[in-house]
Every structure is written in structure tokens, then in C-alpha cells.
Steps between C-alpha positions, in 0.01 A plus 500: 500500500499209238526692120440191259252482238237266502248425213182304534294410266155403522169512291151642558195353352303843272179371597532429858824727628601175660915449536701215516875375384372318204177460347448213659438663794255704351267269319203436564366134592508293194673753322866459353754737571547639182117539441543815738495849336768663732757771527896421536581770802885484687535748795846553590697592872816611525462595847491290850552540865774310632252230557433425208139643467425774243559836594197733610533712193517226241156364671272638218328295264236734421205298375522230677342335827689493790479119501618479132798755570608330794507178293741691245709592809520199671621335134768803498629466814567116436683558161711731709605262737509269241753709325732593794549188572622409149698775552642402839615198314678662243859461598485124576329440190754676290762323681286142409462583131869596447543153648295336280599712137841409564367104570309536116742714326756201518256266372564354162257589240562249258342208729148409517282777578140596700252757473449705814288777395251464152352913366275528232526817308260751550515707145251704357641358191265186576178635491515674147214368306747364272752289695419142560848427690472371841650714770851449548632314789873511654631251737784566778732259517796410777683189499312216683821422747430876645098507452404539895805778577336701108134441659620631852665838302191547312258474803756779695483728179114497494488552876663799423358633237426902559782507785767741384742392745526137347770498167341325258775572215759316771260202570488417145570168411572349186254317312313311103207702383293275267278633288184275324323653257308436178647798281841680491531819671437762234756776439478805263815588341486909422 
């Protein structure tokens, strides 16, 4: 027995009851995703056989078609093997980005420097009626003489991302956050 929990998320179309992983799928022809009227719905596992298939008792989507819930298993089942294998890889990956945060943490950061990840800020702050700032945005920036072995760390990080066996605090590597913005961050001094 397999115990790891699994969320998919799909949509269903109010009208029609039809499902699909985005509303693409749903759509009518001619019609743009979001022009569909749908529900956001996640069923979750935490159960499988050894296999790798769901369990018998966590085979109940209620509602559903048999066609439609086996779709939602099948998509299960493959982020489950998707995720054990991450998870196989674990302890050569760790071993990797040590590798490479040691490589980047003896970089200089005074030399010339590259961007290797751009995030826009996602504030509420920005949608008051009366703000006219643009969203923030914050570079990332590693020294160019060490750009591949920073973009190789990064890519290892995200493949990990939900794993609890991979140490993110030890694979951290030193870096320049940038920030570009057309105000000043506003602080309110009590």
C-alpha cells in the first residue's frame, strides 16, 4: 500500500456537467476557454495499491460518469508516478545541488551580473481603486561566470518542490535581488 496524497484538479462546465483539466477542454466549438461558466472541483487520494492504481475504497467520485472518473484516476495515478520518481531522485539531486551552491557561493558578487529568474508582485495593494503604481517586479541575480551551475540549482529546487525529503534551507545559494518599481515601498511608523 502506497499512502501519498494526490490532488487533482479539474473543472466542470454548470450547463453541460462536462469535465476536463482546464476550460479549454470544456469549451464548446468556437468558444474561448474562459467564456465557460464552470466549477473549480480537486478530488484528492491518499491511498494506492502497490501498483500504483488507486485503492478500491478511494474509487468514489459520486456524481460522476464512470468515463469521467476514470479520467480523474488515470490523471492521479500519473501524478503519482510522477511524484515517486522525483522522489526516487532525491538523494542524487541533493548531492548535485550541494555541488553546485558551493560552485555559486564562491562567486564574486561585485562582477557583472544576470538575471535568472524575473517575479512580478502579486499584491492586493495594486488593485485599490486608488493606486496607479505598476506592480512591482524583482529580479534574481547570480554572477554571469556561474549563470549555467545558478540555472542548474534552480531547475533541481523546482523539481522538488513539495518533496520533504529534499533540504531546501541547505541548497540555498547566495544571490542580488533587484527590485524595479515606480514608488517606494510604504512603511507606517506606529
Amino acid at each position: 500500500m502506497i499512502k501519498q496524497t494526490i490532488k487533482v484538479e479539474y473543472v466542470q462546465d454548470k450547463a453541460t456537467g462536462k469535465i476536463g483539466f482546464e476550460l479549454a477542454d470544456i469549451a464548446k466549438d468556437g468558444q474561448k476557454g474562459y467564456e465557460v461558466e464552470a466549477y473549480d472541483l480537486t478530488a484528492t487520494f491518499n491511498s494506492f495499491k502497490n501498483d500504483g492504481t488507486i485503492s478500491k475504497s478511494q474509487r468514489s467520485l459520486g456524481r460522476l460518469s464512470d468515463e469521467d472518473a476514470n479520467m480523474i484516476y488515470a490523471k492521479a495515478e500519473k501524478m503519482l508516478a510522477d511524484q515517486l520518481k522525483v522522489q526516487s531522485e532525491t538523494a542524487v539531486d541533493m548531492e548535485r545541488a550541494l555541488e553546485l551552491k558551493a560552485i555559486v557561493d564562491t562567486a564574486d558578487l561585485n562582477g557583472e551580473m544576470v538575471t535568472i529568474k524575473t517575479k512580478t508582485s502579486h499584491s492586493k495593494w495594486y488593485q485599490n481603486d486608488d493606486v496607479f503604481n505598476r506592480p512591482s517586479q524583482y529580479l534574481t541575480q547570480v554572477p554571469v561566470a556561474v549563470e549555467d551551475e545558478a540555472r542548474e540549482l534552480q531547475a533541481l529546487r523546482k523539481k522538488h518542490q513539495g518533496d520533504n525529503n529534499f533540504d531546501f534551507y541547505a541548497t540555498a545559494y547566495k544571490t542580488v535581488e533587484i527590485r524595479i518599481a515606480d514608488h517606494d515601498n510604504y512603511k507606517e511608523e506606529y
